[in-house]
N, C-alpha and C positions, 0 to 999 in steps of 0.2 A: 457510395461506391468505393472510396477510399476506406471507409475502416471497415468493408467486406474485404477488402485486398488485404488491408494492414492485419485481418484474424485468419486471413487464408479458408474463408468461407464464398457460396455462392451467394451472389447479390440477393436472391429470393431466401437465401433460410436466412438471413438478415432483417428483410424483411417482415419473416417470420416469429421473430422473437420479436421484434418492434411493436408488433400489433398482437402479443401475447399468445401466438398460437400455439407455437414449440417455446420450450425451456432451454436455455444454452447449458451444456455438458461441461466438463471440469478444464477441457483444452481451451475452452472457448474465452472461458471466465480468468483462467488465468491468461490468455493472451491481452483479452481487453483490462486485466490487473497491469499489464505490461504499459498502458497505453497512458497510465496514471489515472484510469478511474477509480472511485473508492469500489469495492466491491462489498463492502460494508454498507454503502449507501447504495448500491445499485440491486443489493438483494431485499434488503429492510427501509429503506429509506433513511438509516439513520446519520449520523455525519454530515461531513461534508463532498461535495460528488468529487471534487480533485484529490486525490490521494496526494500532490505534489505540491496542498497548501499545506502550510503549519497549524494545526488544531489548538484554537483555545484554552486552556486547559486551567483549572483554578491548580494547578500546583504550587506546593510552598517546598523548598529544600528540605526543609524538617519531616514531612513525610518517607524522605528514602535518603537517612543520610551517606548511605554506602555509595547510592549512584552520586549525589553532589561530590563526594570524594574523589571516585572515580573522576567523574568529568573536571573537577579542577585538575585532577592531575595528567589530563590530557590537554587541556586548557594549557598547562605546565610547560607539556612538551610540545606541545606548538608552536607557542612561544620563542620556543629555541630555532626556531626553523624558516628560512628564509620565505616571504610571499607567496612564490610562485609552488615551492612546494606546500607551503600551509594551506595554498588553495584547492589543488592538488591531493591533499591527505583529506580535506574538509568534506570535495564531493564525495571520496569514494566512502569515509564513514556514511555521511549522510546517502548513500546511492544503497551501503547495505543496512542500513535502520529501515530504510522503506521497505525493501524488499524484505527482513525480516517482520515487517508488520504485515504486510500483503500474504503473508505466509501463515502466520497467526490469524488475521482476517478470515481465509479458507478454511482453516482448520477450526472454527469457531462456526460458523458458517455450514460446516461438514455436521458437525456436532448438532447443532440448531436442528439440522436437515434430520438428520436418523433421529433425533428423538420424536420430532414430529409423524417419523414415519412411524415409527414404534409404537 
C-alpha cells in the first residue's frame, strides 16, 4: 500500500505488475528509480536490487587515469574544507552520481527495449 502511495498509482495496478499482468510505463519506473531500486536489476535481473549500495567492481586506477586525476583532485579540495561542509558537498556529489547512473540505466534500458522491438 505504501509504495502504491509512494509511485502515486492505484493499489490494484500495483498489484498488477507484481503478478506480471500489465508492464509499468516510464513515469512508473522512474519514480520507483526514485525509491532506490536498481532498475537495472528490476528489468534484467542483473546487478544489485538497491541502487543506494556501492557495486563491486574489479577496478584498477590505471584503467581511467583522467577520472583518478580528477577525483584526487577533488579529494584535494575537500580537504580544504571543514566536516560539516565536506559532508555536505560529499552527499550531494554522490546524490548526483546516482541519479546520473539511474538516468543512463533508462536510457540503456530504452535502447535494449527498441531493439528488441525492432
Amino acid at each position: 500500500m505504501a509504495l502504491a502511495e509512494r509511485l502515486n498509482i492505484d493499489i490494484g495496478v500495483l498489484r498488477k505488475y507484481e503478478n506480471g499482468i500489465n508492464v509499468p510505463g516510464g513515469r512508473v519506473l522512474a519514480s520507483l528509480g526514485e525509491t532506490g531500486v536498481n532498475l537495472n536489476w528490476l528489468l534484467t535481473g542483473d546487478g544489485q536490487m538497491d541502487a543506494t549500495q556501492t557495486p563491486q567492481a574489479d577496478f584498477q586506477w590505471s584503467d581511467n587515469p583522467d577520472l583518478a586525476r580528477r577525483l584526487a583532485a577533488i579529494a584535494g579540495l575537500l580537504d580544504g574544507i571543514d566536516e560539516e561542509k565536506r559532508s555536505a558537498v560529499l552527499d550531494e556529489i554522490f546524490s548526483r552520481v546516482q541519479e546520473a547512473k539511474r538516468v543512463a540505466d533508462l536510457e540503456d534500458l530504452v535502447t535494449a527495449m527498441t531493439k528488441k522491438l525492432a
